[in-house]
C-alpha positions in Angstrom: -82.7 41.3 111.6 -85.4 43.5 111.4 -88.4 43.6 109.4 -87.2 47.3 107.5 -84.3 45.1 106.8 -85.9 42.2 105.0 -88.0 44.9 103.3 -84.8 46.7 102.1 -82.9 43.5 101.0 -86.1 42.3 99.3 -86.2 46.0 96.9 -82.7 45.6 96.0 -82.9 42.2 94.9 -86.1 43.1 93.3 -83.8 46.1 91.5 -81.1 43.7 90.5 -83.4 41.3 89.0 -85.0 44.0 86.2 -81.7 45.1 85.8 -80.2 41.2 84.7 -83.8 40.8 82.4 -83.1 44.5 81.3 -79.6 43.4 80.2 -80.5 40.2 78.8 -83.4 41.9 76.6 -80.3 44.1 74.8 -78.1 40.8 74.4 -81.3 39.1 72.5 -81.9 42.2 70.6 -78.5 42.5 69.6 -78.2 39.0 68.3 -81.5 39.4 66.7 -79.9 42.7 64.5 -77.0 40.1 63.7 -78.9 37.3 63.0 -81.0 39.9 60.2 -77.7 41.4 59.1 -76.4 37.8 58.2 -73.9 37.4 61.3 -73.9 34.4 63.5 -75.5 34.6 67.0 -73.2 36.0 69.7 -71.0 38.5 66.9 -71.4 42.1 67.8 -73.1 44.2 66.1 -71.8 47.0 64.2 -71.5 50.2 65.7 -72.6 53.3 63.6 -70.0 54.9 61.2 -67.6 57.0 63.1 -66.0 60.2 61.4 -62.0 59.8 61.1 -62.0 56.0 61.6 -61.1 52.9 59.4 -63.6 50.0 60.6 -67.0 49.2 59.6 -70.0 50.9 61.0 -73.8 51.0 60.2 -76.7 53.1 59.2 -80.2 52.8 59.8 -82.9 53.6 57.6 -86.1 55.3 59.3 -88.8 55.5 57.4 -90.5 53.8 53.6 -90.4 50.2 52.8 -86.7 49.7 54.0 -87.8 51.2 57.4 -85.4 49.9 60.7 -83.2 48.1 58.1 -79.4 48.2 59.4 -77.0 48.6 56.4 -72.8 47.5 57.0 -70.8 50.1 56.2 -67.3 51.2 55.5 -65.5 54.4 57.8 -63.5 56.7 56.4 -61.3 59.9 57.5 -64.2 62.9 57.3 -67.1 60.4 56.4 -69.7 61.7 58.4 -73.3 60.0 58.1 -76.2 62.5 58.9 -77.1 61.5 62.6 -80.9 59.6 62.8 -82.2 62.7 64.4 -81.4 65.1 61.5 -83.0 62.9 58.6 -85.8 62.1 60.6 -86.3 66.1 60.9 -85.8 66.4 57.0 -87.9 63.8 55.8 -90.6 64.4 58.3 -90.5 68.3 56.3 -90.3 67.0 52.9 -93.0 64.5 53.9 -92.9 60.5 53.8 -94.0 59.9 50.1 -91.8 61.0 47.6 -93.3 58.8 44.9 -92.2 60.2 41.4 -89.2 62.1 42.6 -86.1 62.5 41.3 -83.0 62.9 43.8 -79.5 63.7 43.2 -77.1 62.6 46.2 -73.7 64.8 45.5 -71.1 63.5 48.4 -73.4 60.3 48.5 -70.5 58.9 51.4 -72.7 56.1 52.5 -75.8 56.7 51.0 -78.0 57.3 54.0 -79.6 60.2 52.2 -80.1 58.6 49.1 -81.1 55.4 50.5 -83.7 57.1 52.5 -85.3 58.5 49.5 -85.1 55.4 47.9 -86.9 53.7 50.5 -89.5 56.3 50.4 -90.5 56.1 46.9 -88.4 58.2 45.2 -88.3 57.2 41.1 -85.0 58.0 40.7 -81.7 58.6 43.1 -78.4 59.6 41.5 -75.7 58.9 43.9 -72.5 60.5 43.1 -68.7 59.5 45.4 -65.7 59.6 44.5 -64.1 57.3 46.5 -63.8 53.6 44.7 -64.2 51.8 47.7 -67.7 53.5 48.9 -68.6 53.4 44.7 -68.6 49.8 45.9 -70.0 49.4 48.9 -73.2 51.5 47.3 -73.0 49.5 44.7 -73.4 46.5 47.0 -75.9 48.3 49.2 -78.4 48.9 46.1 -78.4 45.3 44.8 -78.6 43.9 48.5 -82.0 46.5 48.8 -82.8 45.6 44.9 -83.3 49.1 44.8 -84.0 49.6 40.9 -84.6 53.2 41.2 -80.9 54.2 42.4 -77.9 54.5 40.1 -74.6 55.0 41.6 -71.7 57.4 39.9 -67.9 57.3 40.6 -66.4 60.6 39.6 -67.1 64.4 41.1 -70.3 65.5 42.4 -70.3 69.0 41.7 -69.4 68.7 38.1 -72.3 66.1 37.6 -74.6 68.5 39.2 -72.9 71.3 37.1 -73.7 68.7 34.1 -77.6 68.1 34.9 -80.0 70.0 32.7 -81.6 73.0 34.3 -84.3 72.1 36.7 -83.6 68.5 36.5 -83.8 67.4 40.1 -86.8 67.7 42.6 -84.2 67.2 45.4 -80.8 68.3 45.4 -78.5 66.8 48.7 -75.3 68.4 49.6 -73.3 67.4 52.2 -69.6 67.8 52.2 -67.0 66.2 54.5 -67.3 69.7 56.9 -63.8 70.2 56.5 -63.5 70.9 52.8 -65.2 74.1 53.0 -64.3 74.8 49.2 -67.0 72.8 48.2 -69.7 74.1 49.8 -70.4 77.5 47.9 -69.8 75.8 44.0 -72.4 73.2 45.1 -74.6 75.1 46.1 -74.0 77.3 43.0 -75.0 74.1 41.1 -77.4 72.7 42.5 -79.9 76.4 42.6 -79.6 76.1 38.8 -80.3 72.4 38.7 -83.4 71.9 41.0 -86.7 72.7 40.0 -88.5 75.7 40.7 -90.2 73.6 43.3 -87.4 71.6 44.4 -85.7 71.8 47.5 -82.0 71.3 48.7 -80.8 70.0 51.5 -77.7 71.6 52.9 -75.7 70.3 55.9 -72.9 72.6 56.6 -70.6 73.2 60.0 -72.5 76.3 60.0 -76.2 78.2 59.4 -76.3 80.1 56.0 -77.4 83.9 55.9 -80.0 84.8 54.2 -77.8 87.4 52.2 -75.5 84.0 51.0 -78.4 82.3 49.5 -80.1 85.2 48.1 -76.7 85.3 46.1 -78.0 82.1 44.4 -81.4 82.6 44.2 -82.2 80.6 47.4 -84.2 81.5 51.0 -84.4 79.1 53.8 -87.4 76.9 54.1 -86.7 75.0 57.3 -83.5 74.9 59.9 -82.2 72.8 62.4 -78.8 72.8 64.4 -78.4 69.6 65.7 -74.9 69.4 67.4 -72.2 70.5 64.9 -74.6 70.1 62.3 -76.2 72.8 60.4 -79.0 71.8 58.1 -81.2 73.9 56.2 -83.9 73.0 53.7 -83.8 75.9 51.0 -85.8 76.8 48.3 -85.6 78.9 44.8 -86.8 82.6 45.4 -89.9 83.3 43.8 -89.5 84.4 40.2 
C-alpha cells in the first residue's frame, strides 16, 4: 500500500472520529436539557410545539432572567408558537428591559410572548386563552417560573382587550391561529384604543398589513419582518 494511501485512510479515520465526539456532544447535551427539565437521563427531549398536532412540544425563552429556559408544552390543531427567530427580532426592537411594563397577551396559546416579557421585566403580563387545557398548562408554567407578575385569563381575548380602559397597556400582542382570519381586524380594532399613545402592538398575521389598513385604526408600521409564513409588524398610534 502506498504512502497516499495510509495518508488517505488516516483523514478519514481522522473524519469519522470528530464526527462520533460530534455526535456524542448532542447525546450529552440532550440529556443535560432532560436532566434540567426534570426527565431521567436517556428520555428524549421534547421537540418544539408543532402546528396541527396532539403531543407535547417545547419553547424556549431567549432573553431576561428565564434566558435558555426550555418550557413543556401542550400541541394543538392551529397552535402555532412564534418561531425563536421572530421574538428574538421583536424584543431586540422593543429592547431587553421592559421594567415597569404592562403587557396584554390576547391568543396567549403557549405563552411564549407573554413569558418572554415576563422574563424581561415586565410588571405586569395579562395572558388571555380560551382553551381550558392551555388555561392550565399557563397556569402551571407561571408557578413553575414563580412569575408573580403574570396573571392568566380563561375566556375571549378580544373582548377582554375590548374591556381594558383606554390606554391601558404599553404592549398589546396579537396573534391569532392564521386561519381564523375573523379575528384579526376586531383585535386589532381593540387593541389601537387600548394601548398607550406610546405603546406598541405586535401583530403576527399570514400576511403584511397596508398602510391604508392601519391608518383605518389609527396605526403606522414601526418595524416589519417576514419570516417564513409569518408576517410580523410592530405598529404604533399615529401621531395626534
Amino acid at each position: 500500500m502506498g504512502r497516499n494511501s495510509y495518508r488517505n485512510i488516516e483523514q478519514a479515520l481522522a473524519v469519522e472520529a470528530r464526527l462520533k465526539r460530534r455526535e456524542a456532544f448532542k447525546q450529552a447535551e440532550a440529556e443535560a436539557l432532560a436532566v434540567a427539565a426534570g426527565k431521567k437521563p436517556g428520555s428524549k427531549v421534547a421537540k418544539p410545539a408543532k402546528a396541527g398536532s396532539g403531543g407535547a412540544g417545547e419553547v424556549r425563552i431567549i432573553g431576561g432572567q428565564w434566558r435558555r429556559t426550555r418550557l413543556a408544552v401542550a400541541q394543538r390543531p392551529g397552535l402555532r408558537p412564534t418561531p425563536d427567530r421572530v421574538r428574538e427580532t421583536l424584543f431586540n426592537w422593543l429592547g431587553q428591559d421592559m421594567g415597569g411594563w404592562r403587557c396584554m397577551d390576547v391568543f396567549a396559546g403557549t405563552g411564549a410572548l407573554g413569558f418572554e416579557a415576563a422574563s424581561r421585566g415586565a410588571a405586569q403580563v395579562r395572558m388571555v386563552e380560551q382553551d381550558a387545557g392551555l388555561c392550565q398548562q399557563l397556569e402551571r408554567l407561571t408557578q413553575q417560573l414563580k412569575a408573580e407578575g403574570v396573571q392568566v385569563q380563561r375566556g375571549d381575548g378580544i373582548g377582554a382587550l375590548t374591556q381594558s380602559a383606554p390606554g391601558q397597556w404599553h404592549l398589546v400582542f396579537i396573534d391569532p391561529p392564521f386561519s381564523a382570519e375573523a379575528l384579526f381586524a376586531p383585535a386589532v380594532k381593540a387593541a389601537a384604543n387600548a394601548v398607550a399613545q406610546d405603546g406598541f402592538i405586535y401583530l403576527e398575521a399570514p400576511k403584511a398589513w397596508t398602510d391604508e389598513e392601519l391608518t383605518e385604526y389609527g396605526l403606522q408600521q414601526h418595524r416589519y419582518l417576514k419570516a417564513g409564513a409569518v408576517h410580523a409588524h410592530l405598529l404604533k398610534k399615529l401621531p395626534g
